[in-house]
C-alpha positions in Angstrom: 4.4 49.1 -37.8 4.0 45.9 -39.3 1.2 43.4 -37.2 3.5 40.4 -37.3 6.5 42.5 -35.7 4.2 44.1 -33.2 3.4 40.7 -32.2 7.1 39.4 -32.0 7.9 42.5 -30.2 5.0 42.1 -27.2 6.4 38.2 -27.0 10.1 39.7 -26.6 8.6 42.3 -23.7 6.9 39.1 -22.0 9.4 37.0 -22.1 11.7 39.6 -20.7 9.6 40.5 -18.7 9.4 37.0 -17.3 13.2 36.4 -17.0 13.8 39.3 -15.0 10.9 38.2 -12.5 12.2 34.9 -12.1 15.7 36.1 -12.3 15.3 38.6 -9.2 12.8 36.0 -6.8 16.1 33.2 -7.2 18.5 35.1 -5.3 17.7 34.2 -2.1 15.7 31.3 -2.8 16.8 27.7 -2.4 18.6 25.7 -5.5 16.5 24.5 -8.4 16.2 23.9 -12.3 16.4 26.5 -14.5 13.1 27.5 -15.1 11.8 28.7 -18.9 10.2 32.1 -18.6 5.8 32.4 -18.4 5.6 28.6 -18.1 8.5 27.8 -15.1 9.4 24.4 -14.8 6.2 22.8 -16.1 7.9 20.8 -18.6 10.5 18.8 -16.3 7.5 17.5 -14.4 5.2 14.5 -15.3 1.8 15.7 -14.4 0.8 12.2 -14.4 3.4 11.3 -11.2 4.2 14.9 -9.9 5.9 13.1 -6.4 8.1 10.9 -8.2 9.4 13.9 -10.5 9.8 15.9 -7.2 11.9 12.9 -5.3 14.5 13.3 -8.4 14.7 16.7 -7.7 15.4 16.3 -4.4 18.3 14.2 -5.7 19.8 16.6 -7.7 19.4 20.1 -5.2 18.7 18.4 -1.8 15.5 18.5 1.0 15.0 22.2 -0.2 14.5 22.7 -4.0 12.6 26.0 -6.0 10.4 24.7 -8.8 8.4 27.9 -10.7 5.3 26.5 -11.6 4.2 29.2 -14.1 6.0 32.5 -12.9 5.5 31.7 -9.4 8.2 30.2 -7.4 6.9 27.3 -5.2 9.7 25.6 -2.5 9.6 22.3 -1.7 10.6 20.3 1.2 11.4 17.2 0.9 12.2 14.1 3.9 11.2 13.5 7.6 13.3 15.9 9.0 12.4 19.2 6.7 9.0 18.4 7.1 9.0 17.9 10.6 11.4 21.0 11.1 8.9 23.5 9.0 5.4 22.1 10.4 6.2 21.4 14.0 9.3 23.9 14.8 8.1 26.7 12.4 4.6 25.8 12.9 3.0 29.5 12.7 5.7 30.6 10.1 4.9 27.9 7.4 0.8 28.1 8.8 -0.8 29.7 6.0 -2.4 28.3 3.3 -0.6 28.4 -0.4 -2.3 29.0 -3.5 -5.0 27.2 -4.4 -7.2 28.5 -7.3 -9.5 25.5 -7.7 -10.6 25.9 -4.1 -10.5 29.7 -4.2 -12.8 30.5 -7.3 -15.3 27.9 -5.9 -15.8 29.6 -2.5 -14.5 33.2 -3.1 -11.2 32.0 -0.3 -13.9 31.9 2.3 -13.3 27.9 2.9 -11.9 26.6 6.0 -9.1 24.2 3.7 -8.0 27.2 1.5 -8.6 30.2 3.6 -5.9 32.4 5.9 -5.3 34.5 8.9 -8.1 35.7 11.4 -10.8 34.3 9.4 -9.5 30.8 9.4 -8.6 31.0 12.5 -12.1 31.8 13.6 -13.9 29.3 11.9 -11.0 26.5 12.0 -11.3 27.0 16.0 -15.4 27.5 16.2 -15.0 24.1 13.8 -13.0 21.9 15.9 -15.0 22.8 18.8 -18.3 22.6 18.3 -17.3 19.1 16.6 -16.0 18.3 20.2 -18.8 19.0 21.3 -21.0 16.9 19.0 -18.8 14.2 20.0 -15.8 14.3 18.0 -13.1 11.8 19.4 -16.0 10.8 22.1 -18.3 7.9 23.0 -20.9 9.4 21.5 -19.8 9.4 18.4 -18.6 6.8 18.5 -22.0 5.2 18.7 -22.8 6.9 15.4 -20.1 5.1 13.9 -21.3 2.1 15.0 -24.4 2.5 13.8 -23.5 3.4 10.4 -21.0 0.5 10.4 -24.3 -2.1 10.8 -25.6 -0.1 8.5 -22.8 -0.8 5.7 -23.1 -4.1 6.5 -26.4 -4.6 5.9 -25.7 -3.1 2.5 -23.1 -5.2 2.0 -25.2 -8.3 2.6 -28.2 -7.5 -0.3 -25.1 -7.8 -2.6 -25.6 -11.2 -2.2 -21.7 -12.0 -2.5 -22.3 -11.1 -6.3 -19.2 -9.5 -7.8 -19.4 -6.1 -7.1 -17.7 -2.5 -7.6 -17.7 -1.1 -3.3 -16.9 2.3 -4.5 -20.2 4.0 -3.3 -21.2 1.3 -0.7 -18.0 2.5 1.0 -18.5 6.0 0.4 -22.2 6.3 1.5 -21.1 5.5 5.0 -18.5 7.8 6.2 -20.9 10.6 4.7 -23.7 9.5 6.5 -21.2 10.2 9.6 -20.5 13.8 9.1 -24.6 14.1 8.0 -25.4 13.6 11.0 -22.6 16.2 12.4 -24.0 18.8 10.0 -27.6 18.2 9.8 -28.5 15.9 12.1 -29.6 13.3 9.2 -28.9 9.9 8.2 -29.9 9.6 4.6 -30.9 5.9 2.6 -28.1 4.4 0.6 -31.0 4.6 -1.9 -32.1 8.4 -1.4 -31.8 10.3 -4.8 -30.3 13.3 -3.0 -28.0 11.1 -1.3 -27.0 9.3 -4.7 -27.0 12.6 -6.3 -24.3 14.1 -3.9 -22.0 10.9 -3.7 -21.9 10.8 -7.2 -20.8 14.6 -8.0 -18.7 14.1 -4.8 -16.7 10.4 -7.0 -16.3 12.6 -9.9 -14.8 16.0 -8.3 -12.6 13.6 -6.4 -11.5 11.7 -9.6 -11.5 15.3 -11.8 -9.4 16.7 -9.3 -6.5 14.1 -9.3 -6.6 14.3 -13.0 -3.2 15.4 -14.6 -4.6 18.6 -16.1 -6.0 19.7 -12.3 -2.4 19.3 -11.3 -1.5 22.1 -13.5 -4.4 24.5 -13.3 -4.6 23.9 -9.9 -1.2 24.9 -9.2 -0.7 28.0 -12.0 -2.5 31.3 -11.8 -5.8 32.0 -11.9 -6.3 32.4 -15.1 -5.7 29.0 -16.2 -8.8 28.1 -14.6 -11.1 30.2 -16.9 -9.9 27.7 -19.6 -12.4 24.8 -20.7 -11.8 21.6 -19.7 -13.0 19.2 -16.9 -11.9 21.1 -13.7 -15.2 23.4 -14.9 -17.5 20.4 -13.9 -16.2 20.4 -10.1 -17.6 23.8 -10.1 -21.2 22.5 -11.3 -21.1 19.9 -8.8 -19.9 22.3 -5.8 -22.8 24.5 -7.0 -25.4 21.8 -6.6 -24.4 20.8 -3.3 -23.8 24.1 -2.1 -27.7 24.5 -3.1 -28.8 21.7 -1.5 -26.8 22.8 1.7 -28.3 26.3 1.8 -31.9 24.9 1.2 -30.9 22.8 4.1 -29.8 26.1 5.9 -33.2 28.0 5.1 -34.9 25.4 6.6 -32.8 25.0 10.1 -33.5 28.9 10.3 -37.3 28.5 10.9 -37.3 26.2 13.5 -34.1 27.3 15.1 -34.7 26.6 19.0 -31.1 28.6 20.5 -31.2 27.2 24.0 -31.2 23.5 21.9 -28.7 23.3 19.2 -29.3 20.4 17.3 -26.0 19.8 15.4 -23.0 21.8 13.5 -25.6 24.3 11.1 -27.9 25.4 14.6 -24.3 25.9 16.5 -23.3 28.0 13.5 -26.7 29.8 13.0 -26.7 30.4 16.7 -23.1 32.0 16.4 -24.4 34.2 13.2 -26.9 35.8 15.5 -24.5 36.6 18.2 -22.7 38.2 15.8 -24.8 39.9 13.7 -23.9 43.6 14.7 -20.1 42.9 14.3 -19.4 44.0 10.3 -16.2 42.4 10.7 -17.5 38.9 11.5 -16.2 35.4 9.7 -19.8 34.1 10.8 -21.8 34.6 7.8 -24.6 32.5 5.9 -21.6 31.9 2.9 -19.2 30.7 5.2 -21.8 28.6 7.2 -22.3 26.9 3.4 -18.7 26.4 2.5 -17.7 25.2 5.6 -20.3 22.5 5.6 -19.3 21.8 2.3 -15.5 21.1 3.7 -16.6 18.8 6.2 -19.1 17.5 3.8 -16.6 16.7 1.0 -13.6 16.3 3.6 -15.3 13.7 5.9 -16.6 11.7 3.0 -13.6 10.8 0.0 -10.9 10.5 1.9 -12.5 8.1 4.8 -13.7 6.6 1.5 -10.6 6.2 -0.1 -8.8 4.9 2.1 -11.4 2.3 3.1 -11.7 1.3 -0.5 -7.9 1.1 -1.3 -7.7 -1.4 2.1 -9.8 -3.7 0.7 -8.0 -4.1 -2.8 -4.9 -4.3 -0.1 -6.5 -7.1 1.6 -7.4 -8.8 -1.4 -3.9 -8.7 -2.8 -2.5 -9.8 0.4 -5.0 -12.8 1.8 -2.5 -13.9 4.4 -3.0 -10.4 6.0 -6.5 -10.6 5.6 -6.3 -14.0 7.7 -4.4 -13.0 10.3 -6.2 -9.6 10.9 -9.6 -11.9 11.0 -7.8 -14.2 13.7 -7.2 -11.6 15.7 -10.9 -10.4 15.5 -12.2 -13.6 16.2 -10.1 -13.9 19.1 -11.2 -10.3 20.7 -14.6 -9.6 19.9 -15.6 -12.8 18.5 -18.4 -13.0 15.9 -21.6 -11.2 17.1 -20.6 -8.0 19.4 -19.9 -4.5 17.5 -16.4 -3.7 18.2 -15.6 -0.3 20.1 -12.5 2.1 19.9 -11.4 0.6 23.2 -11.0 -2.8 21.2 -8.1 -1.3 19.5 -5.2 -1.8 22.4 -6.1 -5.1 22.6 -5.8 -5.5 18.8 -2.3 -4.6 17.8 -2.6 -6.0 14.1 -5.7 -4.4 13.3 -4.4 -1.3 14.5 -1.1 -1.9 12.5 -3.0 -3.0 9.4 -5.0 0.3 9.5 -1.7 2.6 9.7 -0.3 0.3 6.9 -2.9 1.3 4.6 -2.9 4.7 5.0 1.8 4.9 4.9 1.4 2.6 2.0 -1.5 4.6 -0.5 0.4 7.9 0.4 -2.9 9.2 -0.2 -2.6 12.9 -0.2 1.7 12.7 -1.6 2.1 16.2 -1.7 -0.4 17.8 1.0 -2.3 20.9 0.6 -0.2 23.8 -0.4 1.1 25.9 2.6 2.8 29.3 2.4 4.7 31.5 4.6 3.2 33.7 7.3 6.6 36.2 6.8 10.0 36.5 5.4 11.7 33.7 7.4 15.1 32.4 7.3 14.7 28.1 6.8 17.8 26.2 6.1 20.1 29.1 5.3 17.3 30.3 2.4 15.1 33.2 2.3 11.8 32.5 1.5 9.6 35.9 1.1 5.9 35.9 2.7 3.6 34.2 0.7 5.9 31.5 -1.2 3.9 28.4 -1.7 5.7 26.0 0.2 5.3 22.1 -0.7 5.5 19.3 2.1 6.3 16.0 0.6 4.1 13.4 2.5 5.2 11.1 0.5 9.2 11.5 0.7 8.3 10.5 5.0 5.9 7.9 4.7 7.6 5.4 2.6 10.8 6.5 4.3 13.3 3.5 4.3 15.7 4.8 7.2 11.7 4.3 9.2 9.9 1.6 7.2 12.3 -1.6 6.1 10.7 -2.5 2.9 8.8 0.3 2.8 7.8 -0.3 -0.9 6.4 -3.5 0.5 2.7 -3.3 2.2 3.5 -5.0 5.8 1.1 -3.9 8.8 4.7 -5.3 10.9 6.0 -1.9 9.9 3.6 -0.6 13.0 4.6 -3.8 15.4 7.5 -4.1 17.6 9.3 -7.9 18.6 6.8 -8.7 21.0 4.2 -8.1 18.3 2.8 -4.7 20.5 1.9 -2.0 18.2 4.4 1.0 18.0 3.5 4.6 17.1 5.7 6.1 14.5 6.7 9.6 14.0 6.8 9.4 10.4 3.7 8.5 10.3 2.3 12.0 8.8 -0.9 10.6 7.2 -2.9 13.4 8.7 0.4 16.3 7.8 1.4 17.7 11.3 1.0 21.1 12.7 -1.3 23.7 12.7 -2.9 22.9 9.3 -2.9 19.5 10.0 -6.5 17.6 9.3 -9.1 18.6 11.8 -11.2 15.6 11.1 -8.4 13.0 12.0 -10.1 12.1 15.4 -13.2 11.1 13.3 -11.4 9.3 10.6 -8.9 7.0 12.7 -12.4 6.1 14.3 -14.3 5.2 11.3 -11.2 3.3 9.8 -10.8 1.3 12.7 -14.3 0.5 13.1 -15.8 0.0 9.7 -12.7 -2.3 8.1 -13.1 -4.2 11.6 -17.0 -5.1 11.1 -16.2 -5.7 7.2 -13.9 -8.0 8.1 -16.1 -9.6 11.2 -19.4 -10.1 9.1 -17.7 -11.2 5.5 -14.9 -13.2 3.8 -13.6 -10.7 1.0 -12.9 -12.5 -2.5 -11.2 -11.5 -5.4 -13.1 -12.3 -8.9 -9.5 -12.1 -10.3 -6.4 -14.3 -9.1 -4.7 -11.8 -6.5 -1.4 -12.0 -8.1 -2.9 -10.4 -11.1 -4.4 -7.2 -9.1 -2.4 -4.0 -9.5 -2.0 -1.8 -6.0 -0.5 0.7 -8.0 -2.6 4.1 -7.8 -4.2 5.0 -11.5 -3.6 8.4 -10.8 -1.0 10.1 -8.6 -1.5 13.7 -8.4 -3.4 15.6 -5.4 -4.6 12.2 -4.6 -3.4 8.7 -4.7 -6.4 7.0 -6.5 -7.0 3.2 -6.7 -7.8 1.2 -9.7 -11.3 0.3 -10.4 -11.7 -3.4 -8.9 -14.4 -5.4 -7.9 -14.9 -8.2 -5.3 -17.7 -10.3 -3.6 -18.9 -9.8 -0.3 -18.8 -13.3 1.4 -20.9 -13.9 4.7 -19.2 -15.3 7.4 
């Protein structure tokens, strides 16, 4: 047979082959565009805004819409109410965690974010409570905060109000927070491990909102074995992951059991107790990507959202006054604000919410997927569909948020000028998967932008009119635009 009809006839087969796939996974499955067969929908998306292609979807086929990207079907949910109906009402059903081949090839699925049934149920609950226990959402952690805060702004001051880029000031602080969960270390802003981590940690976050992560992330595994720039976030996962287990290796000879230091000694400690049960999640690889979670987890996006605030503020000086007023007025100039300043400090609390509705900063969530066959909204979706929660189809809701295109910390402030909890307010998702640092990063927020704003007047080198709030990237994450300002002592 001739080569070239060989070839055209294994293309036919495949894209047969395709067409009957896709063909038999629509029948029960919500509405959607047409996809093409091997490659789904991928071209009626713009990887460089996936949200806003989604929202015109959601236009066309309603809060429940099938997109295939690749061969896969993937259902999205789109608005408040769907959301809210799968997470909270369906909670168990749409629990588990969708596909997510960036995250899998670099820890083998064993990672608390990506991983699902028994084992992340184990570690997500051993997790959350031995962070408890280290003070998570208590006073004394809170004290670490406040350390760390008069720490950044010491920082802040030996930049001598010179124009400056805050990127890794702002990151080196929340990370020094969940060091000293993990290992029981605060690291100098000038350590070369310490600059060596935060700045593989800047690029994997920037790599990983890239357009081309949004479509190997989110096609089959094989994409991934491709060349390109997602294969650096495995080099930098791989040298923290070493620096973590030579961290490890060191905790183990001087473990003292009846004195758990921090999160690594609770976890070695746990290991041991374990050790004759061959079916345990407790192992020395979990221990390592876990750490790595909370590492990488409790670091970027405390960071960029603190970093995003500040371009915010900068834009919007009138906001920055008024939230300074009100600092002035409750703690004054000298004492260290504490989490029990924040119900006297309505605006600061509403200007901290603001940020993080307006930035949208995770639009799309972390893939879920379905626990079972489950009837949602008259569709059948088969165990194991990826399911999509649009975060940002709730936050900048309009039926919630007048003006929500607008950033206006009133949106969290009633007549009176109390603060007022919103339920759309999904910053953190909702449900079982929801973020299990969110204790820990409502702190830091709060507390950090407060001092910041205590200790320094923030200037723009540009005229504010002319900055741009508008994310440079909109994909996993929303990413801000490079800016910089000066630090101005009070």
């Amino acid at each position: 047979m001739d080569p070239l009809v060989f070839l055209v006839l294994c293309i036919s087969c495949c894209l047969l082959l395709s067409f009957w796939k896709q063909s038999s996974q629509k029948r029960h499955l919500p509405p959607g565009p047409t996809p093409l067969p091997i490659i789904g929908n991928v071209l009626q998306l713009d990887v460089k805004d996936i949200k806003k292609s989604l929202n015109n979807l959601s236009k066309v086929y309603g809060p429940v819409f099938t997109v295939y990207l690749g061969m896969k079907p993937t259902v999205v949910l789109h608005g408040y109410e769907t959301v809210k109906e799968a997470l909270i009402n369906f909670g168990e059903e749409f629990s588990a965690r969708g596909s997510f081949p960036m995250g899998e090839r670099v820890a083998n699925g064993n990672r608390i974010v990506i991983s699902n049934g028994k084992k992340w149920k184990d570690i997500r609950h051993f997790t959350l409570m031995t962070l408890r226990n280290f003070g998570m959402g208590k006073r004394s952690i809170e004290n670490r905060v406040q350390e760390e805060a008069c720490c950044l702004v010491e920082e802040l001051r030996k930049t001598n109000a010179s124009p400056c880029d805050p990127t890794f000031i702002l990151g080196c602080a929340p990370c020094n927070v969940i060091c000293s969960i993990i290992f029981q270390h605060h690291f100098d802003y000038k350590d070369p491990h310490f600059l060596s981590m935060m700045k593989k940690l800047n690029e994997n976050f920037s790599i990983l909102s890239s357009p081309w992560l949004q479509v190997s992330s989110l096609h089959p595994h094989e994409i991934i074995d491709f060349p390109g720039s997602h294969n650096k976030v495995f080099k930098n996962i791989d040298f923290i992951k070493s620096y973590i287990f030579e961290k490890i290796k060191e905790y183990q000879t001087s473990l003292d059991i009846s004195n758990p230091r921090d999160f690594i000694d609770c976890f070695l400690i746990k290991l041991e107790q374990e050790k004759h049960n061959r079916k345990t999640e407790f192992t020395l690889e979990n221990l390592t990507v876990t750490a790595i979670d909370l590492f990488a987890a409790g670091t970027e996006t405390t960071s960029s959202t603190l970093r995003y605030a500040l371009l915010l503020l900068l834009k919007y000086p009138e906001v920055m006054a008024k939230a300074q007023e009100e600092i002035e007025c409750v703690i004054g100039g000298h004492r260290s604000s504490c989490m029990e300043d924040r119900s006297n400090m309505p605006y600061m609390d509403a200007l901290v919410h603001e940020v993080q509705r307006f930035i949208d900063l995770v639009p799309l969530n972390l893939p879920h997927a379905v626990t079972q066959d489950i009837k949602f909204r008259n569709y059948i979706i088969p165990r194991g569909t990826t399911i999509i929660t649009s975060l940002s189809s709730v936050l900048p809701d309009e039926r919630e948020f007048s003006n929500a295109k607008v950033f206006d910390p009133g949106h969290f402030l009633d007549e009176s000028g109390k603060f007022k909890k919103s339920d759309y307010f999904l910053a953190f998702s909702a449900g079982k998967r929801s973020c299990a640092g969110e204790s820990l990063a409502r702190m830091e927020l709060f507390l950090f932008l407060t001092i910041i704003l205590q200790k320094f007047n923030l200037k723009s080198v540009v005229d504010p009119k002319d900055l741009d709030t508008t994310p440079v990237v909109n994909g996993l994450t929303s990413v801000a635009r490079s800016y910089k300002l000066c630090f101005v002592p009070v």
